[in-house]
Each structure stands twice: as structure tokens, then as C-alpha cells.
C-alpha positions in Angstrom: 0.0 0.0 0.0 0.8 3.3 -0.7 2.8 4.8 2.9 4.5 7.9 2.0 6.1 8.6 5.2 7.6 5.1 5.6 8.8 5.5 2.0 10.6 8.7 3.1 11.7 7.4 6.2 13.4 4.1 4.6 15.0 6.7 2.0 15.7 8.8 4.3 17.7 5.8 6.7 19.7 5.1 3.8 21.0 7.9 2.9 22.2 8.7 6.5 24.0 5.1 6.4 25.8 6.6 3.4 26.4 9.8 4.8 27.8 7.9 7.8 30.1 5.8 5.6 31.4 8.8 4.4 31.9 10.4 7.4 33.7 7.4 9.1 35.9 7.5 6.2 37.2 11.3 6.5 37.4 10.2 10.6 39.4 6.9 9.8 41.7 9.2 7.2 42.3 12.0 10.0 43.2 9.1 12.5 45.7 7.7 10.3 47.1 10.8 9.0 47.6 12.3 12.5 47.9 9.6 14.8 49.9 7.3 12.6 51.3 8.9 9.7 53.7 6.0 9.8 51.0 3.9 8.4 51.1 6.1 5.2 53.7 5.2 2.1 52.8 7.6 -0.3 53.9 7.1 -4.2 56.8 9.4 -5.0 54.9 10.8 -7.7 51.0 10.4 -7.8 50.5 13.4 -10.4 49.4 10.3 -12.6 46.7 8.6 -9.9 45.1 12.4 -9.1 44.6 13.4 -12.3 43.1 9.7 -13.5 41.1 10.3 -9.8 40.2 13.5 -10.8 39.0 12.1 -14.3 36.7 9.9 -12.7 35.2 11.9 -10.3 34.3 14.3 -13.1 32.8 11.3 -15.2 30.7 10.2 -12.2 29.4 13.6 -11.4 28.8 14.2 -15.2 26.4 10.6 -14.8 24.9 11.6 -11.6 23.7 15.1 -13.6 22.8 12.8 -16.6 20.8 10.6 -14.5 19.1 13.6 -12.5 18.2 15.3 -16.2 16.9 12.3 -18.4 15.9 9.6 -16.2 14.8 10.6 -12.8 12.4 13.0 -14.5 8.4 12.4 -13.0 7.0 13.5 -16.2 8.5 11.2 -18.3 8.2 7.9 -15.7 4.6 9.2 -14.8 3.5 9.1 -18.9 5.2 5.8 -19.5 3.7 4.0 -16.6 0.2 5.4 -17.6 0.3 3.8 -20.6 1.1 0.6 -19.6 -1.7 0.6 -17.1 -4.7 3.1 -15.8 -4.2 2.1 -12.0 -3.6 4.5 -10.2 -2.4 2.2 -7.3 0.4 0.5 -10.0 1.6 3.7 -11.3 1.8 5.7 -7.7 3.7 2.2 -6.6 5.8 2.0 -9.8 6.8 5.8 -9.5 8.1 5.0 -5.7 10.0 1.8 -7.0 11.3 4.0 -9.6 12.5 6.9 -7.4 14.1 4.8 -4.9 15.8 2.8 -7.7 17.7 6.1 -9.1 18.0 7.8 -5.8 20.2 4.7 -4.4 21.8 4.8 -8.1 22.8 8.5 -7.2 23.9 7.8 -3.8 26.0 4.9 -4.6 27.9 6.9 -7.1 28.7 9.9 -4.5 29.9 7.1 -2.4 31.9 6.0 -4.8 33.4 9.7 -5.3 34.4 9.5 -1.8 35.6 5.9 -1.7 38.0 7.1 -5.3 39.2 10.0 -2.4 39.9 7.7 0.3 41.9 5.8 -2.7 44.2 8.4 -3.3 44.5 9.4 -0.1 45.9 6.3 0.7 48.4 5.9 -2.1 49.4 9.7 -1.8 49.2 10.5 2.3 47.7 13.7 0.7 44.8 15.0 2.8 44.1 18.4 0.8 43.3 16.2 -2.4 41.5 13.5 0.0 39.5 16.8 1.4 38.4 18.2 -2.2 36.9 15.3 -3.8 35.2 14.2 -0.8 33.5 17.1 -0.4 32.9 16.7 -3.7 31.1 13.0 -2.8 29.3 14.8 0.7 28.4 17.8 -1.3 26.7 15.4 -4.1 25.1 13.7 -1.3 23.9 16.6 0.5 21.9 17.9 -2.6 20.3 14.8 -3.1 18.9 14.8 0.1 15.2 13.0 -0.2 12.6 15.6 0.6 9.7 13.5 -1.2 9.3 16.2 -3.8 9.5 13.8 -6.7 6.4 11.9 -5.5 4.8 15.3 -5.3 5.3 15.9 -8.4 4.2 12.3 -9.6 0.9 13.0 -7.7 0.3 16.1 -9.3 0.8 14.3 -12.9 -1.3 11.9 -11.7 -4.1 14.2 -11.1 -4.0 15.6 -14.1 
């Protein structure tokens, strides 16, 4: 059945797990970095590994946007679930399934922008390029915060 604020609150659990795993990961790199900098061989040079980094993260944001644009678009999910059926039920339970499916998809991939940062951090003992690109992945997180707007906006189609 159709439970919006369960919906939000599972979506809303998950992306705080993410955030978390984010979080623990600039904690765990702080610990290292000033408790045991030992612990840290760094590549002599890594001009190579931050610019290939760097490459990716840019690719992965550029796919996040691409997702955001053409597929996680209520319009376009809304019209192509009503003509496959004239339930409202289906289509209002499709359009959550839908939403979820892409949000996680986004999340995942701002994860991954921070996972690519705790990568070179650890081949480079560099925290300034470790703090740039994950705030990169926490600020690509942050924006796709779930705020239930995109079932709004599937209800509103809906209605029409």
C-alpha cells in the first residue's frame, strides 16, 4: 500500500547510512594521517593517480547530472507508466520503486566519489586532495537529500 512517510523514512535511513560511511571514512583518514602517519607510504609521484582520480570523479558527477536530467524526470516515468496501465495504485507504486531505484543509483555513485578520495589518499598521504573530492562526494550527497518532492510531483501528474 501506498505509505508515504515510511517510504521517506526508509530513504531517508539510507541515505544517513551513506552519509555515515562517508563520514567514518574522513574520521578513519584523519586518525591515520595524525595519529599514525607511519602507516602512510605515499607514491613518490601520484601526479598520474590524481589526475586519472580526478577524471573519474568528473565522469561520475557528469552521470549523476545525466541521471538527474533524463531519467529521474516524474513526467516522463509518470507518462510511460500510464500507458502501460490506468491504476492508479500500480503507477503511484511503480513511481516510488522507480524513485528509490535512481536515488540509491545516485547515492551509490557519491559514495563512490568518496571511496575514489579515500583511494588516493591512501596511495598519496595527501589529505588536501582526499578533502576536495570528498567534499565533492558529501556535497553530491547533501543535494540529493530525499525531501519526497518527486512523488509530489508524480501525484500532481497523476491528477492531471
Amino acid at each position: 500500500m501506498y505509505d508515504r512517510s515510511a517510504y521517506i523514512r526508509q530513504l531517508r535511513l539510507i541515505w544517513g547510512a551513506i552519509l555515515f560511511t562517508m563520514l567514518s571514512l574522513v574520521v578513519f583518514s584523519l586518525v591515520i594521517f595524525y595519529a599514525q602517519p607511519d602507516l602512510i607510504n605515499p607514491l613518490g609521484d601520484y601526479r598520474l593517480l590524481d589526475q586519472g582520480i580526478m577524471t573519474a570523479v568528473l565522469i561520475v558527477a557528469i552521470v549523476i547530472f545525466l541521471i538527474k536530467r533524463n531519467l529521474f524526470v516524474p513526467e516522463k516515468i509518470v507518462t510511460a507508466l500510464k500507458t502501460k496501465t490506468e491504476d492508479r495504485t500500480k503507477i503511484r507504486t511503480a513511481c516510488m520503486m522507480t524513485g528509490r531505484k535512481y536515488q540509491l543509483i545516485i547515492w551509490v555513485l557519491s559514495e563512490a566519489i568518496g571511496l575514489l578520495a579515500f583511494i588516493l589518499f591512501l596511495l598519496s598521504g595527501n589529505l588536501e586532495l582526499f578533502g576536495i573530492y570528498m567534499l565533492v562526494g558529501l556535497y553530491v550527497l547533501a543535494v540529493n537529500f530525499p525531501t519526497g518532492r518527486f512523488l509530489d510531483r508524480c501525484e500532481t501528474l497523476l491528477d492531471t
